[in-house]
Structure formats: structure tokens, C-alpha cells
C-alpha positions as CSV (number, residue, x, y, z in Angstrom):
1,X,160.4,311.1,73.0
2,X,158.3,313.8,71.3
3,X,155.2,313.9,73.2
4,X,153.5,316.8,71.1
5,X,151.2,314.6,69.5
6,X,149.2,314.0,72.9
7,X,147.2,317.5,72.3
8,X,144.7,317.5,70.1
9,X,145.5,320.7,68.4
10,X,148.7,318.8,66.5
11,X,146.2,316.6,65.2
12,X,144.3,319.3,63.9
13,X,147.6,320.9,62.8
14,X,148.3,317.6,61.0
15,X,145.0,317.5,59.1
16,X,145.7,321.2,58.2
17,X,142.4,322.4,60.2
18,X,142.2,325.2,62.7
19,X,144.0,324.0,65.9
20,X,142.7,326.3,68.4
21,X,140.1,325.3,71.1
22,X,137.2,327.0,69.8
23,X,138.0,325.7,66.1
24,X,138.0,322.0,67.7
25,X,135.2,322.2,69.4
26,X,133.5,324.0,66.6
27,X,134.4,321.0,64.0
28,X,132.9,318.3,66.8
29,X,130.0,319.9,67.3
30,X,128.9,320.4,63.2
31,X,130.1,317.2,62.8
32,X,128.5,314.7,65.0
33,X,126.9,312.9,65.8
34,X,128.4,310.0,63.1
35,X,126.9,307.5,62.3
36,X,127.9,304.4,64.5
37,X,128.4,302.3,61.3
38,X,131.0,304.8,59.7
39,X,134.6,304.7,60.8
40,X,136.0,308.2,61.4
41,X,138.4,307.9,58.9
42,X,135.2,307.3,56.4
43,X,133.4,310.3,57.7
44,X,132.5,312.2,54.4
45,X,133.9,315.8,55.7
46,X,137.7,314.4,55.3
47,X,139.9,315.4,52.1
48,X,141.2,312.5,50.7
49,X,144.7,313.3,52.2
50,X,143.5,313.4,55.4
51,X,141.2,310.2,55.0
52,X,144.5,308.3,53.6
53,X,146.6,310.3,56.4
54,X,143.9,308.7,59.2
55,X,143.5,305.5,57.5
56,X,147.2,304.8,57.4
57,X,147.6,306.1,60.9
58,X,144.8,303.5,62.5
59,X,146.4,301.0,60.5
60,X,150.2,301.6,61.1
61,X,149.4,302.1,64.9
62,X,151.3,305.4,64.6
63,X,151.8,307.9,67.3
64,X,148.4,309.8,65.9
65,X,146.2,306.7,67.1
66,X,146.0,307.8,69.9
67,X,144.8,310.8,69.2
68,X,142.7,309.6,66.5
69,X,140.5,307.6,69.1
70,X,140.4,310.2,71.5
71,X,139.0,312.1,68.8
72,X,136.3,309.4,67.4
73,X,135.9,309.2,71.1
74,X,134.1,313.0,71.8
75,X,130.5,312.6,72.6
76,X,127.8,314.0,70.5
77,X,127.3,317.8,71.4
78,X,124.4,318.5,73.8
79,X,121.4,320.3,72.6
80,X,121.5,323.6,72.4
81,X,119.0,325.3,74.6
82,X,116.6,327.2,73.2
């Protein structure tokens, strides 16, 4: 079993986004918090192919689920001191 989808960055490859750590934490940090109403996969910053791509991922229970929660998941960025 291919277990490469369990880091984040192959999700992030997937999407065709910057995969290393500083690019991930970068793209949570501009984009949260979401609203609690909004699914992820509704978030206005996705392309349409990587809205469908999410979408049919959630709903096909795919190997990206996973990571598609964990990512949903993140919390909100702390403050940044001033």
C-alpha cells in the first residue's frame, strides 16, 4: 500500500501548490480562519479543479480524505505579536 498520501505536502503536490513546509504553513495562515459555515472544499481561494478534485475526494472517501480533514482540521494562526 502507497502510504505517500499521509504527508501533507502530496496533498499540496496534488492541488498543484507549493509543497514545502514553509509554503503550507504560509497558505494556512493567509487563509484562515474560514468561515465555520463554508466547507473547505467551498473556500473561495480553490481553482475549480482543485474544488472538483476536493469535492470528489470527500465524496468518494478516497485516500486524500484523510488528508483533506487533517487539513480543514489546522487551527486558525495565532496573532502575530506586535
Amino acid at each position: 500500500m502507497d502510504n505517500s498520501v499521509d504527508d501533507p505536502s502530496t496533498l499540496f503536490d496534488q492541488l498543484g501548490l507549493p509543497s514545502h513546509a514553509v509554503a503550507i504553513k504560509t497558505f494556512v495562515h493567509w487563509r484562515r480562519p474560514l468561515d465555520p459555515k463554508t466547507p473547505l472544499q467551498q473556500a473561495s481561494w480553490w481553482t475549480p479543479a482543485q474544488a472538483e478534485f476536493l469535492t470528489q475526494a470527500i465524496e468518494e472517501d478516497s485516500n486524500w480524505a484523510g488528508q483533506i480533514d487533517e487539513l480543514d482540521a489546522l487551527p486558525q494562526p495565532a496573532p502575530e505579536a506586535s
